[in-house]
N, C-alpha and C positions, 0 to 999 in steps of 0.2 A: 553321501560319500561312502564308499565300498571299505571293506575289511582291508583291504593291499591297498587302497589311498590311503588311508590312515596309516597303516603301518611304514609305506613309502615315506609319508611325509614327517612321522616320527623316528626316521632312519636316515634321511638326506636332508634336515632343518636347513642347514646352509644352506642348498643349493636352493632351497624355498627363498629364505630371509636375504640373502642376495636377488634372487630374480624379482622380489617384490621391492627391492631398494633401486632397483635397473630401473622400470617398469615407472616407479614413483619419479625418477628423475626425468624421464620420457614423458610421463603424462604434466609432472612440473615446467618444463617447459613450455607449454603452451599457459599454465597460468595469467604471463603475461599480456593476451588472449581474453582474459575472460574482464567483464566491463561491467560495471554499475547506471542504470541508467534511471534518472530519478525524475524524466522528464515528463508534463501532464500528458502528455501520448501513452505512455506504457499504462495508464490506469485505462484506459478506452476501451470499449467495444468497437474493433472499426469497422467490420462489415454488416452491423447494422443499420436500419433506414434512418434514425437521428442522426450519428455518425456521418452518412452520408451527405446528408445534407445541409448538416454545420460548415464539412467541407465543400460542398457546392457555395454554399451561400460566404465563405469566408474567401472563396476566388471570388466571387461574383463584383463583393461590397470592398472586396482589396485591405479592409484594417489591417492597419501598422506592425510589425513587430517595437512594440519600443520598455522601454523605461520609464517607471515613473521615479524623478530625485526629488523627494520632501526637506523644505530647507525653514527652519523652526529656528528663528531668532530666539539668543537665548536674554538678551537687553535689549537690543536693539528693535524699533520698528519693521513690518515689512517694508513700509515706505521710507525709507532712509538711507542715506547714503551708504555706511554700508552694509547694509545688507544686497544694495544696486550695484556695491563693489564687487562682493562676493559672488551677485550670478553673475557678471560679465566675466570673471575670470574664471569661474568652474564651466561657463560656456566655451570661452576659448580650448580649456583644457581635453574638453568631451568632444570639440570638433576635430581633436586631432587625431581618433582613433578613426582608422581607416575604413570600418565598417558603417558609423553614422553618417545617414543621410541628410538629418535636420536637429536643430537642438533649439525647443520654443521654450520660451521664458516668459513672462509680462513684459519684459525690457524688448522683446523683437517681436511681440505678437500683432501682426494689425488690428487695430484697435477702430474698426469699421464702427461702431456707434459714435465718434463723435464727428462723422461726415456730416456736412449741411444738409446736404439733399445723398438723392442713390445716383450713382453715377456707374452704367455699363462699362465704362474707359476708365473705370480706377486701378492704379496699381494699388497692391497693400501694401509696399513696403512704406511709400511715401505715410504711412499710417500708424506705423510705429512711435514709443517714447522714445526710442533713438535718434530719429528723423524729428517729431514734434517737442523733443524734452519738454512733456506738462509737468504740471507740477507733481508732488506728494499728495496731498491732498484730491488735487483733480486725478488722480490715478487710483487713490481710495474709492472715491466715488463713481467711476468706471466702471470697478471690478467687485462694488457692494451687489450682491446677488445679479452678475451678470449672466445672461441667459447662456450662453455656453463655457465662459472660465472657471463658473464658481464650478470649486469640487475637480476642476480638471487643473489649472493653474493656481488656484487661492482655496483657501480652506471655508466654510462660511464665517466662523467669526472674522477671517482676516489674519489670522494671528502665524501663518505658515504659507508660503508658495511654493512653488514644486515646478523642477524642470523635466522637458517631457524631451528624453533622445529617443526618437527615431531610427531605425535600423536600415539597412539598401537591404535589398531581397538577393539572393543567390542566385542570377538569371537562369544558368542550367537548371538548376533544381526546383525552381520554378517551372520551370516548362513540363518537367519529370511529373511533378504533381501534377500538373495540369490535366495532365495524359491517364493518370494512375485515376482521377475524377471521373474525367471523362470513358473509363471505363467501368468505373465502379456505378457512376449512374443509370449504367445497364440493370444493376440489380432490383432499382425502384421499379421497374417494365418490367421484369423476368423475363430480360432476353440476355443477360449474362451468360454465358459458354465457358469452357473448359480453354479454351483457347486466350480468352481473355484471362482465365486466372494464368494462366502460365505466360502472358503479356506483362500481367500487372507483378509477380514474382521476377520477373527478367527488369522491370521497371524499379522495383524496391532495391535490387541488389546496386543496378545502376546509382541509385538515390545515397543508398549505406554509407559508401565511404565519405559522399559530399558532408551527409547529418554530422557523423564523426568528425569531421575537421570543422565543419561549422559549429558543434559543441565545444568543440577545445578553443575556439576563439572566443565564443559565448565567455567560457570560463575566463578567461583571463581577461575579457572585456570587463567584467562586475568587478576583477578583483583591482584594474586599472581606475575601476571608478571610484570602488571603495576607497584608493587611497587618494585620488583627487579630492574627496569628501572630504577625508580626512585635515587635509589644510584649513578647511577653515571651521572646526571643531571647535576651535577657542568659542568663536561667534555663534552658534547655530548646533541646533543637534538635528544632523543629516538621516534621514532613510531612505533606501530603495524598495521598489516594489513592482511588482510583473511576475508575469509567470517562470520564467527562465530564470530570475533572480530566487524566485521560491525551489525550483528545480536545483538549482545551484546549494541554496541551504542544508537541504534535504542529505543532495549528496556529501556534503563537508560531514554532515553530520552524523549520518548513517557510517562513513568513511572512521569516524572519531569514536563510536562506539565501539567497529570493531576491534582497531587496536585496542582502546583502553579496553573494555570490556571482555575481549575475547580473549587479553590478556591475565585479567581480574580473575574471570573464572576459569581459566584456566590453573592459576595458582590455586587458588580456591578448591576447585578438584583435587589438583594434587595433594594436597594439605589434608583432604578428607579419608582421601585412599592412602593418608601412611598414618591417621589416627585410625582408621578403621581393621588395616589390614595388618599394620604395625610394620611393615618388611616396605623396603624400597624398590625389589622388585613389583612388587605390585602395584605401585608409581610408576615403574618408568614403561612395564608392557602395555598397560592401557592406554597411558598417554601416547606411546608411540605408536599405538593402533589406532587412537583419535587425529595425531597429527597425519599420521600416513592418507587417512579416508579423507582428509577433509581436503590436501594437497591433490591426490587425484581426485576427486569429486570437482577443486575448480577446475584441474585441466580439463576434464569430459567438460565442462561448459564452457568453456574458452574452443572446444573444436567443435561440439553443433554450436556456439555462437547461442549460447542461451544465456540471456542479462537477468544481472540481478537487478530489479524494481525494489519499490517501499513494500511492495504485498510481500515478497521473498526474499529481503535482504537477512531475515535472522535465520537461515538454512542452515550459517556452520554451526549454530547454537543450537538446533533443531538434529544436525546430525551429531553434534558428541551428544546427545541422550541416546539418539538410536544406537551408536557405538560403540558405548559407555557400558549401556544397561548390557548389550550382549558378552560383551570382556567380564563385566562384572558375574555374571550368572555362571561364566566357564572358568573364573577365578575359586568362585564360592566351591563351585562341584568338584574341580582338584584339588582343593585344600581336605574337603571333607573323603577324597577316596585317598589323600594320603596320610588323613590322619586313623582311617581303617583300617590302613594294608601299610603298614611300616617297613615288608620285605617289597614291595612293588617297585622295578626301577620307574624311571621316570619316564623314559619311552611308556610304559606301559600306562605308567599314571597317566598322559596326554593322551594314548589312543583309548582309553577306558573312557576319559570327559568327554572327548567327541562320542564314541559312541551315544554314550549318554544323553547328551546335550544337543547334537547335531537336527536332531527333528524337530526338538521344542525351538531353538532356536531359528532352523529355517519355517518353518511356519509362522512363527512370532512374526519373521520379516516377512512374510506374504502378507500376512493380514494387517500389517502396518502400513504393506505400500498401497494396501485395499484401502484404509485411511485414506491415507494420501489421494489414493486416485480418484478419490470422490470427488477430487477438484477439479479432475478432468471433464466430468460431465455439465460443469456450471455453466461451460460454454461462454465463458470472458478468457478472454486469452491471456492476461497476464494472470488469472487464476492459473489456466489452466498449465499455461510455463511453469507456476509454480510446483502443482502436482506433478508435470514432469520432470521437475528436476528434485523433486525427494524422491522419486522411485528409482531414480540415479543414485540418490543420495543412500539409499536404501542398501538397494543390491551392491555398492562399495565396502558399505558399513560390514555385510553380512559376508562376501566373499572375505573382506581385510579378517574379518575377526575368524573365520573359519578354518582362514588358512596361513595367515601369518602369526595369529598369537600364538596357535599351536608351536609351530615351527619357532619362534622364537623364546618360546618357553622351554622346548627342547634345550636350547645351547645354554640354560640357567642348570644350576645343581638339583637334586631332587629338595623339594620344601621339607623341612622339620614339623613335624606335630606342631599346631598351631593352638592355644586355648583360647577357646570362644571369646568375644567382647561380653562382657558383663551387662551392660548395659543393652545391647544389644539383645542377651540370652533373656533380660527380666522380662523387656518388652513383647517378645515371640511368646515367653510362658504365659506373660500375662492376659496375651488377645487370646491365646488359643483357648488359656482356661476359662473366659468368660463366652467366648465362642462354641465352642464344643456342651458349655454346661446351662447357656442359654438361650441355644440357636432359637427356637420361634419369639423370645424377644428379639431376638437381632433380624429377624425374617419382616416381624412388624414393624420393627422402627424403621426399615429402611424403605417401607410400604409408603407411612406418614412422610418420610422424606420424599419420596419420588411423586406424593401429591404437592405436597409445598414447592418442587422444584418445578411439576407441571405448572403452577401456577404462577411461578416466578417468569415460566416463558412467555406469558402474556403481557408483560410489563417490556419487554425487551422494544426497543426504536430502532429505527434506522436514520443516521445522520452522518455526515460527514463533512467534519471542519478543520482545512488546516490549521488554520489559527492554534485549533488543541492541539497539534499534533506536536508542540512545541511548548517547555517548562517557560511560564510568566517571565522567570529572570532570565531569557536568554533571548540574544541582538533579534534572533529570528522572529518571537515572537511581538518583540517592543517594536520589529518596523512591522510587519505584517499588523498590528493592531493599529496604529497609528496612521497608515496609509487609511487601511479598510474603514476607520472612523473619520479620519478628519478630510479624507480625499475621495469620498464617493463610494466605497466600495473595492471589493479586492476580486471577485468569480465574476467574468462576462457572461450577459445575459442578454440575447436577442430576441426579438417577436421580428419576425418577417411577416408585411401585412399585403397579399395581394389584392389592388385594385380592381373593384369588380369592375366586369362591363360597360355597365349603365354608369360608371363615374367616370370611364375612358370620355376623353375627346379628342377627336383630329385633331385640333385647330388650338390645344391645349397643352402644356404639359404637367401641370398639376391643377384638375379639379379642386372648386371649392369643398365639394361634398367629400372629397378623397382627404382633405386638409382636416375636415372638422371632425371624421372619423379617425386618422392620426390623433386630432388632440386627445379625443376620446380615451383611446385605447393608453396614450400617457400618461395623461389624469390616472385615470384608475392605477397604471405602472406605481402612481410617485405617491398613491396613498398610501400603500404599505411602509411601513418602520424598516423593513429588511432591505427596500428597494435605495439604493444610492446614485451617483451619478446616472441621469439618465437624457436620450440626447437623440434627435430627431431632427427631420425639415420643421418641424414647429418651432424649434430653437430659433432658425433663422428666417423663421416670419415674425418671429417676435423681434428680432435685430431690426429687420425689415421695416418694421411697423415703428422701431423707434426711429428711424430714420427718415419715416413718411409723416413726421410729424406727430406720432401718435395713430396717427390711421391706419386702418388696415388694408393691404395691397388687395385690389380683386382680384382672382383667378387670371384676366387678362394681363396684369401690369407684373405679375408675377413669373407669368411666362414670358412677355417681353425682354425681361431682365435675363430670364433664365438662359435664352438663348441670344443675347446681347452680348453677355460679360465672356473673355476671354475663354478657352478651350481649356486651359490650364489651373485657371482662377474656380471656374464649374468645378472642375473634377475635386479640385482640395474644399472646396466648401459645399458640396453636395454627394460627390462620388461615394462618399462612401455612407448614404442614406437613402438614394434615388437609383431607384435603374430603372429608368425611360424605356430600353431594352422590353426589360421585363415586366415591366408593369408591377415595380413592388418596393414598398416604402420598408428601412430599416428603422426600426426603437432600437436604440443601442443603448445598454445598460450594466451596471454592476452591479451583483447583490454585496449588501454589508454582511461577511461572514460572523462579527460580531456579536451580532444583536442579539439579546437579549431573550431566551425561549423561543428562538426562533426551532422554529417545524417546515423544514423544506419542503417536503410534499405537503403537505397542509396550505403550503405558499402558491403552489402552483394550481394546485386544485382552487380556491379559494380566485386565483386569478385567471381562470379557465368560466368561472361563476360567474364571475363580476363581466367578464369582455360578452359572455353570451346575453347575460340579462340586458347590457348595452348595445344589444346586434348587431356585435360582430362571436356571426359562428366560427367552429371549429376550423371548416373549411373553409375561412378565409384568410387563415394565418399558419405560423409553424415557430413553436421557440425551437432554437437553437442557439449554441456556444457551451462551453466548458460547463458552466451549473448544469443546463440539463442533462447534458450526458454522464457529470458525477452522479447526480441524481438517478440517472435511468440506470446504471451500472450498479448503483448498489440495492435498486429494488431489485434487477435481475439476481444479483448475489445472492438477497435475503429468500426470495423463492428458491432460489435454485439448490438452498440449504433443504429445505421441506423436501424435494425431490432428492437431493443426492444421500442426505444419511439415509431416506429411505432404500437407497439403491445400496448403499455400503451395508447396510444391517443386515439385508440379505444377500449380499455376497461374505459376511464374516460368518454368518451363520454354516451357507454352504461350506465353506472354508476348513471349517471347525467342525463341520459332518464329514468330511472326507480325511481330516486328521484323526478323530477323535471312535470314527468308525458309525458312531451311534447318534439318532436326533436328539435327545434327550438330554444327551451332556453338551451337544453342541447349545441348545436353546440353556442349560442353567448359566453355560458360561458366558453367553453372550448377556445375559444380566447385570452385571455389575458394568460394563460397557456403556452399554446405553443408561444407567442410569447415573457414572459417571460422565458424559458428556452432558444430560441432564440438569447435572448440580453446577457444572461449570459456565451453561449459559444461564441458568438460575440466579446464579452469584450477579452474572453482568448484568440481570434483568431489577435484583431488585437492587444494584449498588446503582443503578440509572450511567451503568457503562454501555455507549451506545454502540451498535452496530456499524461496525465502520470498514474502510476499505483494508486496514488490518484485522479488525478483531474478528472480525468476518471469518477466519482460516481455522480459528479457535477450537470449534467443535471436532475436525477431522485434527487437528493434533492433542487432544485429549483422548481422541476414540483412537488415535495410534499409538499414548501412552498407555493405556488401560491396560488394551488386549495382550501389550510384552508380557505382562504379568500375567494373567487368566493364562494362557498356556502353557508360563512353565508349570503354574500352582497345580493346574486341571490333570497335566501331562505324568508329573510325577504322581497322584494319585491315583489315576488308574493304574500305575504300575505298584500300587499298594499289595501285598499280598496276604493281608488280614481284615480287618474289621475298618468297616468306615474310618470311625475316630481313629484308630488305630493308624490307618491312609492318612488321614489328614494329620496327626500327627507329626507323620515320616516329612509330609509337604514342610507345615510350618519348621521343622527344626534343618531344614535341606534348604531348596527355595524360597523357603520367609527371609530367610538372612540375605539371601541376593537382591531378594526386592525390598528389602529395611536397605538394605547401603545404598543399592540406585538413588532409591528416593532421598533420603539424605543427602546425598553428595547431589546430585543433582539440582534439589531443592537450596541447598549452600549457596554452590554455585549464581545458579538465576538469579536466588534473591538478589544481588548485586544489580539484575539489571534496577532495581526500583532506584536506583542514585542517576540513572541516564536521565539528561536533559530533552532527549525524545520520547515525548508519553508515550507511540505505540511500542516502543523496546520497554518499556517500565511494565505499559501494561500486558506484552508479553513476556515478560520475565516473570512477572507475580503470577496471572493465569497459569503458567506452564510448571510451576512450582505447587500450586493450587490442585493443578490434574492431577501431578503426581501424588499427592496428598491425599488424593481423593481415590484416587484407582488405586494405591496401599489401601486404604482402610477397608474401603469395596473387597479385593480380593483377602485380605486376610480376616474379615468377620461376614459379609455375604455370601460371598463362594461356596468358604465351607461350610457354610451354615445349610445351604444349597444343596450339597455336595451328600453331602452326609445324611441330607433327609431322604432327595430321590434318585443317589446314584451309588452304587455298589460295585466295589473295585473290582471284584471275584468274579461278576457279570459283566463289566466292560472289558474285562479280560479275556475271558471267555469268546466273548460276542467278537 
């Protein structure tokens, strides 16, 4: 900002603090615009080959959208009257929502085992307890380890049933996909074109507004269910469970932190900035530069249509620090040049802090959105929405703060002499004097730390469990645990197994040798402890076989059947495990996200082991569905950390060579940087905090807390004009006080999130409280310690 911008802007404030209040009300308006989407699609990589072909394979094999309702007598029998009351009427009530297709219970399910013989001309329905009313008892023994109810309808002890709604598919939007497949398929061939992407971009936009209104029916669909549940709560304790239902929680609840929380800490700040600064101006301009950024920050993402996910829902949390810390640094400098210059007007005092301040703090925000932008290169797209939308977040914070607190500090009176916080002043004396009088201890200790924390990064996992993602006492996670244990499993898990050659036959439709290699590959599926409902055409050979008397159907009596029984009756009880088509058998599965030390890649690999030593190779199958793509998402994340701080470390570095002038002070001050990002996955590594589809961001927002501080400390140093200590000095008693208040206030604030009932806000509140923590101490005893051994102010000046 030039000499006459600054004088401008400290001569015409209004017409600033007006056009920024226009401006806020303009970009306000599209708030309404900006969306939260917490659906298991935003965590995806879609134009990768798994990606691809989950969605190939989930048109192919057609699975349901539905609901799972868990219905847990709390006296009462499953087999009893009522609890038989209770589903017929939560059935009636679920059929009445416009979108359900089908609504199965034990009370409507055909109940094909207790046929005499197989008959190709069965209707099911005549097979039902509705149709047959058996008894209690004979319906207990029915559904004792039935080969396809248990775990989908009945729990194994018996002790819970569960109704399963069915959803109608959106025929447009079905088609839409279809289409957006069938181009994406081109990707597995590399013969995709530029033409198709701007096909399948004309095809998503087309699709947008349907998802949008299909989400707001979703919503009010669960919340219609929830209260149909509710009725019969005396009897039963009710849960749902599905993806859309967990999507649904996520957002209630992400929705529930921001008010409470971002209201929390928001007092919380203000409370710290009128203990700190003692005046209530200093309350109300920072807050109004925090509320201003964060108000245009959502409109710019309500107009490019950038959603907030679970990876980026705590952004406004993330921008009042960026904010915060900048307001606060140019609060600190005009306090200290009017408690210098007592004849200064206030014009003067405001265009002296800019000059002052204006570099360290646009630099600060370069190398922070250099943080940030590290996320760009991960190449997961809901990362990398996220790195784009804090370099948004960013350049708001830094223009809001540069140009309207000035100007709004203008139309305040000139500040009184202020005396220092006491408290404040001991703790600055007391780092600096053990800093300065024992730098090569403090050079050493932070030596021994930086191995203890190398070593802490070897302990570090990668896992990802909703389940945790949810405090024990909250609804979300008592249904999520409950489904996931007592009903099979809660993450779909597919093996698509294509039929070789030599097990095709003409004159067949399912080989014996294709069946016994199925069983195979399930056996091994149903050893694992992780593995829960799991479910196949072997399911309904074993039906088969109880209905053959015990015997088992040959290959020929099996395809007789198959193409005997109706067109309509095939497709519900094979369609979606057989494609004749395609020559390929589905294992459909749920892993139990539950269990107990479970190790997801260790699950897979380990079942990669087992299906090869049983020959079936690599290349005769393909997992997909939702686990392995969580899975394959966050091993690309956990690499893609190794490459991208490497990539951010030397962009901070250059960064800091073309501010700083010199390589030597760019490299000391990037020190304390890297080795606070260091301590803070250290911390995750040896508290056995696992790497997850949040915590994952961690490292790039400690390395964008750090560096605020490293430039103003470094920046006022060099403009030292005496003797090292004597520099650093000037630092600690100037900038130590701006970076002690950030951190404190900041740290206040977040601590708050640790009361959220969603662990990743808890465990981003404590980490981000933690950095700050960490990047103080780093900058006020490393730095200088740094600072003062191999850089001299009188030479950087010079130079």
């Amino acid at each position: 900002m030039t000499e006459q911008r600054t004088v401008w802007l400290t001569q015409k404030p209004l017409i600033t603090v007006v056009s920024v209040l226009v401006l806020t009300l303009c970009l306000g308006w599209f708030v309404q615009y900006f969306k939260i989407d917490a659906s298991a699609e935003t965590l995806l990589v879609k134009n990768n080959k798994l990606y691809i072909q989950s969605q190939i394979m989930n048109e192919r094999f057609s699975p349901d959208e539905f609901i799972l309702l868990a219905y847990e007598p709390k006296q009462n029998d499953v087999f009893s009257d009522k609890t038989f009351e209770d589903i017929q009427v939560l059935t009636q009530k679920l059929e009445t929502l416009p979108r359900v297709k089908s609504v199965t219970n034990i009370l409507n399910v055909p109940l094909l085992s207790q046929m005499s013989e197989l008959d190709p001309k069965l209707k099911p329905e005549q097979w039902t307890w509705q149709s047959k009313q058996f008894s209690y008892e004979k319906m207990r023994q029915i559904f004792d380890h039935h080969p396809i109810f248990t775990d989908l309808l009945v729990n194994q002890k018996i002790s819970a049933t569960s109704i399963q709604i069915v959803f109608k598919q959106d025929a447009k939007l079905s088609e839409i996909e279809s289409n957006i497949i069938k181009l994406d398929k081109k990707r597995l061939s590399n013969q995709f074109t530029d033409d198709d992407a701007t096909e399948i971009e004309h095809l998503k936009a087309q699709a947008d507004p349907i998802k949008q209104k299909l989400n707001k029916e979703r919503e009010q669909e669960i919340e219609q269910i929830y209260a149909f549940a509710d009725t019969v709560k005396d009897n039963a304790n009710v849960y749902l469970g599905g993806s859309y239902v967990l999507g649904h929680q996520l957002i209630n609840i992400i929705r529930a932190d921001l008010k409470l929380f971002g209201s929390a800490i928001g007092l919380a700040i203000c409370i710290m900035l009128f203990i700190l600064f003692r005046s209530w101006r200093w309350v109300i301009i920072p807050i109004a530069c925090c509320a201003i950024s964060v108000i245009m920050t959502m409109g710019l993402f309500g107009i490019f249509d950038l959603r907030t996910t679970v990876i980026s829902s705590n952004f406004i949390a993330l921008q009042l620090i960026l904010t915060l810390a900048i307001c606060v640094h140019l609060i600190v400098q005009y306090r200290q040049l009017a408690n210098d210059d007592a004849q200064a007007t206030q014009a003067e005092l405001v265009s002296a802090t800019l000059r002052e301040k204006i570099k360290p703090c646009f630099y600060a925000g370069i190398t922070t959105s250099v943080g940030f932008g590290s996320l760009i290169f991960s190449g997961i797209q809901p990362v990398v929405s996220f790195g784009w939308m804090m370099i948004i977040a960013m350049f708001v914070s830094i223009a809001l703060s540069l140009i309207f607190l000035p100007a709004l500090l203008c139309l305040f009176p000139r500040s009184q002499k202020a005396a220092p916080n006491k408290l404040s002043q001991q703790f600055i004396q007391g780092i600096s004097a053990i800093t300065l009088n024992h730098s090569a201890k403090v050079i050493g200790l932070f030596v021994v730390v930086t191995v203890i924390a190398i070593l802490g990064l070897f302990r570090l996992s990668v896992e990802n469990s909703f389940l945790n993602y949810f405090a024990e006492d909250t609804q979300a996670h008592q249904e999520l645990t409950f489904i996931d244990q007592q009903f099979g499993g809660s993450t779909p898990f597919d093996i698509i197994i294509d039929i070789p050659p030599d097990m095709q036959k003409t004159d067949l439709a399912l080989s014996a040798k294709s069946i016994q290699q199925l069983q195979v590959a399930q056996t091994i599926l149903k050893q694992y402890p992780a593995s829960g409902n799991t479910t196949s055409v072997v399911n309904f050979t074993e039906l088969a076989m109880k209905l053959n008397q015990g015997r088992p159907l040959t290959e020929y009596e099996l395809t007789a059947i198959y193409r005997l029984v109706d067109d309509n009756l095939r497709e519900t009880l094979l369609g979606s495990y057989f494609s004749l088509e395609n020559q390929q058998l589905r294992l459909s599965s749920r892993v139990k996200d539950s269990t107990e030390g479970f190790n997801r890649k260790e699950y897979l690999e380990n079942l990669r082991a087992d299906l090869k030593t049983n020959g079936i190779t690599e290349d005769q199958y393909q997992f997909t569905n939702l686990f392995v793509l969580y899975q394959d998402i966050l091993q690309r994340l956990f690499n893609s950390q190794i490459l991208t701080l490497g990539i951010v470390y030397i962009a901070l570095l250059l960064v800091m060579w073309v501010l700083f002038k010199r390589l030597s002070v760019a490299i000391v001050a990037l020190v304390p940087n890297v080795i606070c990002t260091l301590v803070i996955l250290a911390v995750m590594g040896y508290a056995n905090i696992p790497l997850d589809l949040m915590t994952i961001t961690i490292a790039a927002i400690a390395m964008g807390i750090a560096v605020d501080d490293t430039i103003h400390f470094v920046h006022h140093y060099l403009h030292g004009d005496s003797t090292p200590n004597e520099a650093v000095k000037q630092a600690y008693f100037s900038v130590g006080y701006a970076m002690l208040f950030t951190t404190v206030i900041i740290c206040v604030g977040f601590a708050l999130l640790a009361f959220s009932d969603f662990v990743p806000s808890m465990l981003f509140g404590l980490l981000t409280a933690l950095a700050m923590i960490v990047a103080l101490v780093t900058d006020l005893t490393l730095l200088p310690a740094l600072l003062t051994r191999f850089i001299t102010p009188a030479v950087a000046k010079k130079s």
